[in-house]
C-alpha positions, 0 to 999 in steps of 0.5 A, a space after each residue: 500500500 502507498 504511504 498515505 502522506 504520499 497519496 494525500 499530496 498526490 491527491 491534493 496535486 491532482 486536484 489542484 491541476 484540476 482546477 488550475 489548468 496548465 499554470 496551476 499545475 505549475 505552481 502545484 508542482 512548485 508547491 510540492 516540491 517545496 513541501 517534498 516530503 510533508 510527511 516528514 518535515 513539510 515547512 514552507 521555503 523562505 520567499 526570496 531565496 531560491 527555496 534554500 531556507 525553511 520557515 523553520 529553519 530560519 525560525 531556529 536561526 532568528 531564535 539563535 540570534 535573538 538568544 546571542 543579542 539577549 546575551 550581550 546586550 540585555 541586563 540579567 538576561 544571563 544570569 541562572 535565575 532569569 534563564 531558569 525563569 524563561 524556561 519554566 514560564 515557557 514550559 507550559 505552551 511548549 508542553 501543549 504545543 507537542 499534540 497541538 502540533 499534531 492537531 494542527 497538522 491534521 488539520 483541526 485546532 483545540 482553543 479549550 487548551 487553557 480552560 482544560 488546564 485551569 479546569 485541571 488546577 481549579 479541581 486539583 485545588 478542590 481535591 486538596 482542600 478537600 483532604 485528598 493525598 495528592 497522589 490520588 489527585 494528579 491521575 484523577 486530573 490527568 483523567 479530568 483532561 481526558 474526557 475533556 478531549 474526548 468530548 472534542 473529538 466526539 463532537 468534531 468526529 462523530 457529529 462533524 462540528 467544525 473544531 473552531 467552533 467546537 472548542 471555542 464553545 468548551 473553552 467556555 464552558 471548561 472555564 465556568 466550571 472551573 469557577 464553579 468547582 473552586 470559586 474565587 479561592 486560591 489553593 497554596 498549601 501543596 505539598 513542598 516536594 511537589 512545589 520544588 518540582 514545579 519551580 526548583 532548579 537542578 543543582 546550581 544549574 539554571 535548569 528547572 527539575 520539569 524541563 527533564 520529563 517534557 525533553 522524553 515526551 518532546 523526543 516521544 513526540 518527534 518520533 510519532 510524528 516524523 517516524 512512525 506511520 500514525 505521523 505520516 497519517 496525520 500529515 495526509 489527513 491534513 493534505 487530503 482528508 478524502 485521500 488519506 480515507 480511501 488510502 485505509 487511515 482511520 481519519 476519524 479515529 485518529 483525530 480523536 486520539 489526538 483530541 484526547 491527547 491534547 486534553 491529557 497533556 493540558 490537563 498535565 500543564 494545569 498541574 504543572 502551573 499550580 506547582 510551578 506558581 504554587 497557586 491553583 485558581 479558576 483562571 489559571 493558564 488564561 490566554 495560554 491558548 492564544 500563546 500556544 497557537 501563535 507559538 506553533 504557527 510561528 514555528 511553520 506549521 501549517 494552519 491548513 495542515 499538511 505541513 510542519 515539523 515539531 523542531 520548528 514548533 519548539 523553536 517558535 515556543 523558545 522564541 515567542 518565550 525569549 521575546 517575552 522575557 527580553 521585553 519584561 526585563 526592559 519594562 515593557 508593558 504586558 499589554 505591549 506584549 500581548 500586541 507583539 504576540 498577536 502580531 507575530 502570529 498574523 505574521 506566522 499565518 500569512 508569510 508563509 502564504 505569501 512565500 508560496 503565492 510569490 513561489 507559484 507565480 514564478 514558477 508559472 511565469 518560468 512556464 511561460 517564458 520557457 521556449 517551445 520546442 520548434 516543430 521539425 522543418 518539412 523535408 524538400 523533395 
C-alpha cells in the first residue's frame, strides 16, 4: 500500500491541476516540491531565496540570534535565575504545543487548551482542600483532561462540528466550571516536594527539575510524528482528508486520539502551573491558548495542515518565550506584549502564504517564458 502522506499530496496535486489548468499545475508542482516530503518535515521555503531556507529553519536561526543579542546586550538576561525563569514560564505552551502540533497538522485546532488546564488546577485545588493525598489527585486530573478531549473529538468526529467552533464553545464552558468547582479561592498549601518540582532548579544549574520529563515526551513526540506511520497519517489527513480515507487511515479515529491527547497533556500543564506558581485558581493558564497557537504557527506549521515539523514548533515556543522575557526585563508593558504576540502570529499565518503565492507565480511565469520546442522543418523533395 502507498504511504498515505504520499497519496494525500498526490491527491491534493491532482486536484489542484484540476482546477488550475496548465499554470496551476505549475505552481502545484512548485508547491510540492517545496513541501517534498510533508510527511516528514513539510515547512514552507523562505520567499526570496531560491527555496534554500525553511520557515523553520530560519525560525531556529532568528531564535539563535535573538538568544546571542539577549546575551550581550540585555541586563540579567544571563544570569541562572532569569534563564531558569524563561524556561519554566515557557514550559507550559511548549508542553501543549507537542499534540497541538499534531492537531494542527491534521488539520483541526483545540482553543479549550487553557480552560482544560485551569479546569485541571481549579479541581486539583478542590481535591486538596478537600483532604485528598495528592497522589490520588494528579491521575484523577490527568483523567479530568481526558474526557475533556474526548468530548472534542466526539463532537468534531462523530457529529462533524467544525473544531473552531467546537472548542471555542468548551473553552467556555471548561472555564465556568472551573469557577464553579473552586470559586474565587486560591489553593497554596501543596505539598513542598511537589512545589520544588514545579519551580526548583537542578543543582546550581539554571535548569528547572520539569524541563527533564517534557525533553522524553518532546523526543516521544518527534518520533510519532516524523517516524512512525500514525505521523505520516496525520500529515495526509491534513493534505487530503478524502485521500488519506480511501488510502485505509482511520481519519476519524485518529483525530480523536489526538483530541484526547491534547486534553491529557493540558490537563498535565494545569498541574504543572499550580506547582510551578504554587497557586491553583479558576483562571489559571488564561490566554495560554492564544500563546500556544501563535507559538506553533510561528514555528511553520501549517494552519491548513499538511505541513510542519515539531523542531520548528519548539523553536517558535523558545522564541515567542525569549521575546517575552527580553521585553519584561526592559519594562515593557504586558499589554505591549500581548500586541507583539498577536502580531507575530498574523505574521506566522500569512508569510508563509505569501512565500508560496510569490513561489507559484514564478514558477508559472518560468512556464511561460520557457521556449517551445520548434516543430521539425518539412523535408524538400
Amino acid at each position: 500500500m502507498a504511504d498515505p502522506a504520499t497519496e494525500a499530496r498526490g491527491h491534493k496535486s491532482r486536484t489542484a491541476t484540476a482546477s488550475s489548468g496548465s499554470s496551476g499545475s505549475s505552481g502545484s508542482s512548485g508547491s510540492s516540491g517545496s513541501s517534498g516530503s510533508s510527511g516528514s518535515s513539510g515547512s514552507s521555503p523562505l520567499a526570496g531565496l531560491g527555496g534554500a531556507v525553511r520557515w523553520d529553519s530560519a525560525v531556529g536561526a532568528l531564535l539563535l540570534v535573538l538568544l546571542i543579542c539577549s546575551f550581550s546586550f540585555v541586563d540579567n538576561f544571563g544570569n541562572a535565575l532569569n534563564l531558569s525563569f524563561l524556561i519554566g514560564n515557557t514550559l507550559p505552551i511548549a508542553l501543549i504545543a507537542l499534540p497541538m502540533t499534531m492537531l494542527v497538522v491534521a488539520g483541526e485546532v483545540d482553543l479549550s487548551v487553557g480552560s482544560t488546564a485551569g479546569l485541571s488546577g481549579a479541581v486539583m485545588g478542590a481535591l486538596w482542600n478537600a483532604g485528598m493525598a495528592i497522589e490520588t489527585i494528579i491521575p484523577l486530573c490527568l483523567l479530568l483532561g481526558v474526557v475533556c478531549g474526548l468530548v472534542n473529538g466526539l463532537l468534531v468526529t462523530r457529529l462533524g462540528l467544525p473544531s473552531l467552533a467546537v472548542t471555542i464553545g468548551t473553552m467556555a464552558a471548561y472555564r465556568g466550571i472551573a469557577q464553579i468547582v473552586l470559586g474565587s479561592d486560591s489553593v497554596t498549601d501543596f505539598p513542598a516536594q511537589y512545589l520544588d518540582f514545579g519551580a526548583g532548579r537542578i543543582g546550581d544549574t539554571f535548569i528547572p527539575y520539569a524541563a527533564v520529563p517534557f525533553t522524553v515526551l518532546l523526543a516521544a513526540a518527534v518520533v510519532v510524528l516524523h517516524a512512525t506511520r500514525a505521523g505520516r497519517s496525520l500529515f495526509a489527513i491534513g493534505a487530503s482528508e478524502e485521500a488519506a480515507r480511501f488510502s485505509g487511515v482511520r481519519v476519524k479515529r485518529l483525530k480523536l486520539s489526538m483530541f484526547v491527547a491534547t486534553g491529557l497533556v493540558s490537563a498535565l500543564t494545569g498541574v504543572f502551573w499550580a506547582l510551578h506558581y504554587a497557586s491553583a485558581r479558576y483562571d489559571n493558564a488564561t490566554g495560554l491558548e492564544l500563546s500556544v497557537i501563535a507559538a506553533v504557527l510561528l514555528g511553520g506549521v501549517d494552519f491548513d495542515g499538511g505541513r510542519g515539523t515539531l523542531g520548528g514548533a519548539i523553536a517558535g515556543v523558545f522564541l515567542l518565550g525569549t521575546l517575552q522575557n527580553v521585553m519584561s526585563l526592559l519594562n515593557v508593558s504586558a499589554q505591549s506584549q500581548i500586541v507583539v504576540t498577536g502580531v507575530l502570529l498574523v505574521i506566522s499565518v500569512l508569510a508563509p502564504r505569501v512565500g508560496r503565492r510569490i513561489a507559484h507565480t514564478r514558477a508559472r511565469r518560468r512556464t511561460a517564458s520557457a521556449p517551445t520546442a520548434k516543430p521539425p522543418a518539412a523535408s524538400l523533395p
